[in-house]
C-alpha positions as CSV (number, residue, x, y, z in Angstrom):
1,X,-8.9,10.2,46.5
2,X,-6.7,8.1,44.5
3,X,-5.4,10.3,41.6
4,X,-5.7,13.3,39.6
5,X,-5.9,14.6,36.2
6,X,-3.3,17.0,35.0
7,X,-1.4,18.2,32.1
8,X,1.8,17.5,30.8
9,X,4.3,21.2,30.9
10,X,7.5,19.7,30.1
11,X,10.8,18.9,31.6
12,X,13.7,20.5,33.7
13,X,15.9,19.2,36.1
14,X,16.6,19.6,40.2
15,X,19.3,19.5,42.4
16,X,19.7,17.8,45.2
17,X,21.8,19.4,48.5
18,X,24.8,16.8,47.7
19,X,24.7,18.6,43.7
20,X,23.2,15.5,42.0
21,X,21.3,16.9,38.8
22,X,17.4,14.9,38.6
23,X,15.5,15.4,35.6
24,X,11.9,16.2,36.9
25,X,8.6,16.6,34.7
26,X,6.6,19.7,35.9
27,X,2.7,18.6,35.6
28,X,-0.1,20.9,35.8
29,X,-2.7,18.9,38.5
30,X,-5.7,20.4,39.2
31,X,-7.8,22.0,40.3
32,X,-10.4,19.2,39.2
33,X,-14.0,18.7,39.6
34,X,-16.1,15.9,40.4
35,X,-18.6,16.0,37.9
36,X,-20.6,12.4,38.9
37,X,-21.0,10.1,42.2
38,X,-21.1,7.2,41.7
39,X,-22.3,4.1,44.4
40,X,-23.5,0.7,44.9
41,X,-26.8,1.4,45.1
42,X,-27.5,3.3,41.6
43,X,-24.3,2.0,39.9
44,X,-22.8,-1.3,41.6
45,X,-19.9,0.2,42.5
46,X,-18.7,2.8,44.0
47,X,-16.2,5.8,41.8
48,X,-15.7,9.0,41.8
49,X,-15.6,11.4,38.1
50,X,-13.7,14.3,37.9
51,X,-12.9,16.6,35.1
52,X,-10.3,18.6,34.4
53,X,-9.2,21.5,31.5
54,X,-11.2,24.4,30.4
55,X,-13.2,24.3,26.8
56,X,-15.8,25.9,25.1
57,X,-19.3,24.5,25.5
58,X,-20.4,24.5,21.7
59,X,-17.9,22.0,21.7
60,X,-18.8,19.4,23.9
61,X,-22.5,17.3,22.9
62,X,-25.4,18.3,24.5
63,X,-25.7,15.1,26.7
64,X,-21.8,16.5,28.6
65,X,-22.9,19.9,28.7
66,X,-26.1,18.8,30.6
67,X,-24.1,16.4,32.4
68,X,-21.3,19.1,33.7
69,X,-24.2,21.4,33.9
70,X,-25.5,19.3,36.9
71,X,-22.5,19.4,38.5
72,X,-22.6,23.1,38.8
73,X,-19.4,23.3,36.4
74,X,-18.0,24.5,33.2
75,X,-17.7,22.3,30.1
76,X,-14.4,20.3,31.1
77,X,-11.8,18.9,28.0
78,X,-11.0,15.7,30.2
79,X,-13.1,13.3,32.0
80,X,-11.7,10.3,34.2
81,X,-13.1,7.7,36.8
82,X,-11.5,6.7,39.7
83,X,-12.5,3.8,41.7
84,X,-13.1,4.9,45.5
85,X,-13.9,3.0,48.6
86,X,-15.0,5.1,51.6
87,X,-14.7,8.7,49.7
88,X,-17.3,11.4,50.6
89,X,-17.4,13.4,47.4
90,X,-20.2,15.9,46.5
91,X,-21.2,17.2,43.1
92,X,-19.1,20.1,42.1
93,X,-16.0,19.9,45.0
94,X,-12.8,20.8,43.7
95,X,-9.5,18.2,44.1
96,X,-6.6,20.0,43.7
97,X,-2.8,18.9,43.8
98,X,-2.5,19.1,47.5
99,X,-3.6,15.4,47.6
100,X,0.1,14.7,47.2
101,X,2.6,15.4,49.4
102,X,6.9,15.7,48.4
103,X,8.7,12.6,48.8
104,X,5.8,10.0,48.1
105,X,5.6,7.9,45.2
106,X,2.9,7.9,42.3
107,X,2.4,6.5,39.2
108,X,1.5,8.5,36.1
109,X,-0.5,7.5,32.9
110,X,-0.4,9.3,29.6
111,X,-0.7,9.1,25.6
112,X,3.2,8.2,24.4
113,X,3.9,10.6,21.1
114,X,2.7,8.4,17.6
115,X,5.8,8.4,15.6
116,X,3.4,7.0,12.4
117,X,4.2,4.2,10.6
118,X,7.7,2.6,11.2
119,X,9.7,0.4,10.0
120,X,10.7,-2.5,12.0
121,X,14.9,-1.2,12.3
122,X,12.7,2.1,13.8
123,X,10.1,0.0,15.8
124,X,11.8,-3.0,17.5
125,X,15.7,-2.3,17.3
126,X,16.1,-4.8,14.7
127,X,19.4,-4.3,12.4
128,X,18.4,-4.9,9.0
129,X,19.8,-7.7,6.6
130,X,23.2,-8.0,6.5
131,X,25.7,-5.0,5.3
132,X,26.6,-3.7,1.8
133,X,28.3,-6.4,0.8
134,X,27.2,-9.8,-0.9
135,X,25.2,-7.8,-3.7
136,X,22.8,-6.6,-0.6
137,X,22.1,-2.7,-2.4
138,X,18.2,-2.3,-1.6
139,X,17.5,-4.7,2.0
140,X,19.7,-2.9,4.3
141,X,16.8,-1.8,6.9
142,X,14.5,-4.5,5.5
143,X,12.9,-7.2,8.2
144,X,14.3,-10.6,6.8
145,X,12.4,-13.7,6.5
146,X,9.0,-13.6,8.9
147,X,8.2,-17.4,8.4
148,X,9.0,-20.9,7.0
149,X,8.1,-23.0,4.1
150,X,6.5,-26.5,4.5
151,X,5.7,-26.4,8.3
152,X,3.9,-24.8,9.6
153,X,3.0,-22.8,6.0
154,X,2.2,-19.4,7.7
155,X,3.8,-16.8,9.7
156,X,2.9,-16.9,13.8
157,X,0.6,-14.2,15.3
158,X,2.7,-11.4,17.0
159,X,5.6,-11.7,14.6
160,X,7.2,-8.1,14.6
161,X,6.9,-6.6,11.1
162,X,6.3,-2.8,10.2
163,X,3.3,-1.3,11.5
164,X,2.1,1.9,13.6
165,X,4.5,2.8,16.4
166,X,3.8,4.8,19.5
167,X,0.3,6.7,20.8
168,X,-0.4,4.0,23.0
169,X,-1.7,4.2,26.5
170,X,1.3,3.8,28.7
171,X,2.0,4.1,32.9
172,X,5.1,5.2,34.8
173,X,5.4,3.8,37.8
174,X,6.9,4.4,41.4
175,X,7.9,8.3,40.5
176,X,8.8,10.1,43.2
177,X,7.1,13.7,44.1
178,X,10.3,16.5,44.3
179,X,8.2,19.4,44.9
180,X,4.3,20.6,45.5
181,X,3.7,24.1,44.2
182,X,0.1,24.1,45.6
183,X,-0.8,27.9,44.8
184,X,0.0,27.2,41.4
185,X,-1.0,24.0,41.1
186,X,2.0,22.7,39.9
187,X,3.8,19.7,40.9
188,X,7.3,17.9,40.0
189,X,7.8,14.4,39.6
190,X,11.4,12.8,39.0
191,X,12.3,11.5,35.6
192,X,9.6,11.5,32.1
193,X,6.8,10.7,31.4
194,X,4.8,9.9,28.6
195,X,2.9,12.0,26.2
196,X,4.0,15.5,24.2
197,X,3.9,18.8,25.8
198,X,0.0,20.1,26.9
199,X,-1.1,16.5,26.8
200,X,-3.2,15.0,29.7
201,X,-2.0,13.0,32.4
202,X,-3.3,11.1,35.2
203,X,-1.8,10.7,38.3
204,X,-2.3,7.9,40.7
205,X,-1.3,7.7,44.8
């Protein structure tokens, strides 16, 4: 199987036998589900769904709660695919974080915290228009000129100006797996990832 769904506790630190401190994210994985099958033959290709997270059924359409309810499963917050290659999965078997194993290496993907609309001293590091001198009062954390006059009469596409900043999909790579808590499903990775606290995570081998 090559990942997992968990959620996001928060952070702490480790220490290693030589005394070095190593912050660590604690993630709840698992246990998950496999809600669908997928293969060649019915599909074109072959993945595996699994869900993960406990919610209400009234909340979920009829169309999921049919569709967990074939699976032999509860109603299940979050839903991801994973693309398999010689996987035997049935409907219903349960994935938990023993898939890992301490010392490998995974990557994690996650929701990074919106921060709303920002400014572009906020959003790209930029450091405003001059000081407070030359008459500047009111520009300070403004973004400057975005384009010329004449040629070429416009302002290029991707020119960093103001705009929404953060809640984007973002991956961690090469984290490495401190410790496996497999009776509490629990696992620690080294260093952060993204996303608030209780936000879902995916981890990939």
């Amino acid at each position: 199987m090559p990942g997992i769904i968990g959620k996001k506790i928060g952070m702490t630190s480790l220490f290693t036998p030589d005394g070095k401190s190593i912050a660590a994210t604690l993630i709840q994985a698992g246990p998950c589900v496999v809600t669908q099958v997928k293969t060649v033959e019915v599909d074109g290709y072959q993945a595996v769904q699994v869900g993960f997270g406990e919610v209400k059924e009234k909340k979920v359409s009829r169309a999921l709660a049919g569709h967990f309810k074939k699976a032999n499963s509860t109603a299940k917050a979050k839903v991801v695919e994973f693309r398999t290659e010689n996987e035997s999965f049935q409907l219903g078997d349960t994935i938990g974080v023993d898939l890992f194993e301490e010392g490998e290496f995974l990557d994690v993907v996650g929701t990074s915290k919106g921060k709303g609309f920002q400014g572009v001293v906020k959003r790209y590091n930029f450091s405003g228009v001059g000081g407070q001198t030359h008459g500047q009062h009111n520009r300070a954390r403004h973004p400057g000129s975005i384009g010329a006059c004449s040629w070429p009469s416009r302002v290029f596409k991707g020119m960093r100006m103001a705009g929404r900043m953060g809640n984007n999909r973002v991956k961690i790579q090469n984290l490495r797996v401190m410790r496996v808590l497999a009776d509490k499903n629990l696992i620690l990775v080294s260093g952060s990832v993204p996303g608030a606290k209780n936000s879902f995570v995916v981890l990939e081998k």
